[in-house]
N, C-alpha and C positions, 0 to 999 in steps of 0.2 A: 565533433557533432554539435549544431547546435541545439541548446536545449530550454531555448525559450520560450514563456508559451504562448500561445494565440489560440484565437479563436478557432481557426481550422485545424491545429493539433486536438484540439479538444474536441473536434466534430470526428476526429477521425480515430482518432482512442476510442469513443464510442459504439464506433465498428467496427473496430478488430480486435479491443479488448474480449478473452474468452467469454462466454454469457455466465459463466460459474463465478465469475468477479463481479458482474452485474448486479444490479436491482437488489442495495444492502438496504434490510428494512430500514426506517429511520422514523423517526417520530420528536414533536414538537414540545419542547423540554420547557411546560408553562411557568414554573418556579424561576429555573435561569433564566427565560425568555422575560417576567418581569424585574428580574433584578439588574438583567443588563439595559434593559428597555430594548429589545430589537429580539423580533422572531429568533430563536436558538431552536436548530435541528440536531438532533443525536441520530448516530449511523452505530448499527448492532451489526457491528464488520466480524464477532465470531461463528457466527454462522457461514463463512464461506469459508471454502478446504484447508488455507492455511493460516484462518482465526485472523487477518489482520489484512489493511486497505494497502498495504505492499504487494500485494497479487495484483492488481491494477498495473500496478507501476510499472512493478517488473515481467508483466504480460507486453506491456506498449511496447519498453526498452525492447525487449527481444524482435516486438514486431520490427523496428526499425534499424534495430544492428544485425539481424540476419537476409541475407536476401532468400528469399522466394523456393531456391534454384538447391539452397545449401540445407536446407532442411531440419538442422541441429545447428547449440553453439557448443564450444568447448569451456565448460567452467572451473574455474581455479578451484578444486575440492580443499586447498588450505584457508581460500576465502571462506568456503561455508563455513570449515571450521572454526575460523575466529569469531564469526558469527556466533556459534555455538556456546565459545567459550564465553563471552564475550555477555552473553542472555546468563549464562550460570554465574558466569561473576557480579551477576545484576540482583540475583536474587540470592546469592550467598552473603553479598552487604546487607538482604535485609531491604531491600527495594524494590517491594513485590508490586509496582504500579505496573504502566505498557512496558513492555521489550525493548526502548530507546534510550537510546545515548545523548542526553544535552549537552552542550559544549560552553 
């Protein structure tokens, strides 16, 4: 699949991401915005259902790996699980920041 982006992925994510991922409040961060010299916007992405802008994502993905027709996908529940593990081994180091893995 290609998953590069343009312009028209981006207009069309807009319209079929679910509206419950939509419209994350965001506001104009004047402190960082002069310290980097350029408008800085912050997004308060735990207000939507699953606290983080990965529901976006993984709305789109779904729009474009299922057709229409099939109506569910089938998800590896050992994926979620590593997931899982994966977030608790984040914060049993002691790495209470976001839920991501830097590489």
């Amino acid at each position: 699949m290609d998953a590069s982006i343009s312009l028209d992925r981006i207009r069309e994510a807009a319209r079929v991401i679910d509206p419950v991922f939509l419209h994350t409040p965001q506001y104009e961060c004047e402190p960082l915005s002069d310290r980097l010299g350029t408008r800085t916007v912050l997004k308060v992405e735990s207000v939507n259902p699953i606290r983080s802008f990965k529901g976006r994502g993984t709305d789109y993905l779904l729009h474009r790996l299922v057709a229409p027709d099939q109506g569910f996908v089938q998800v590896d529940l050992e994926l979620i699980q590593l997931g899982a593990f994966l977030k608790k081994a984040n914060r049993l180091r002691h790495h209470f920041g976001p839920d991501t893995i830097a590489g």
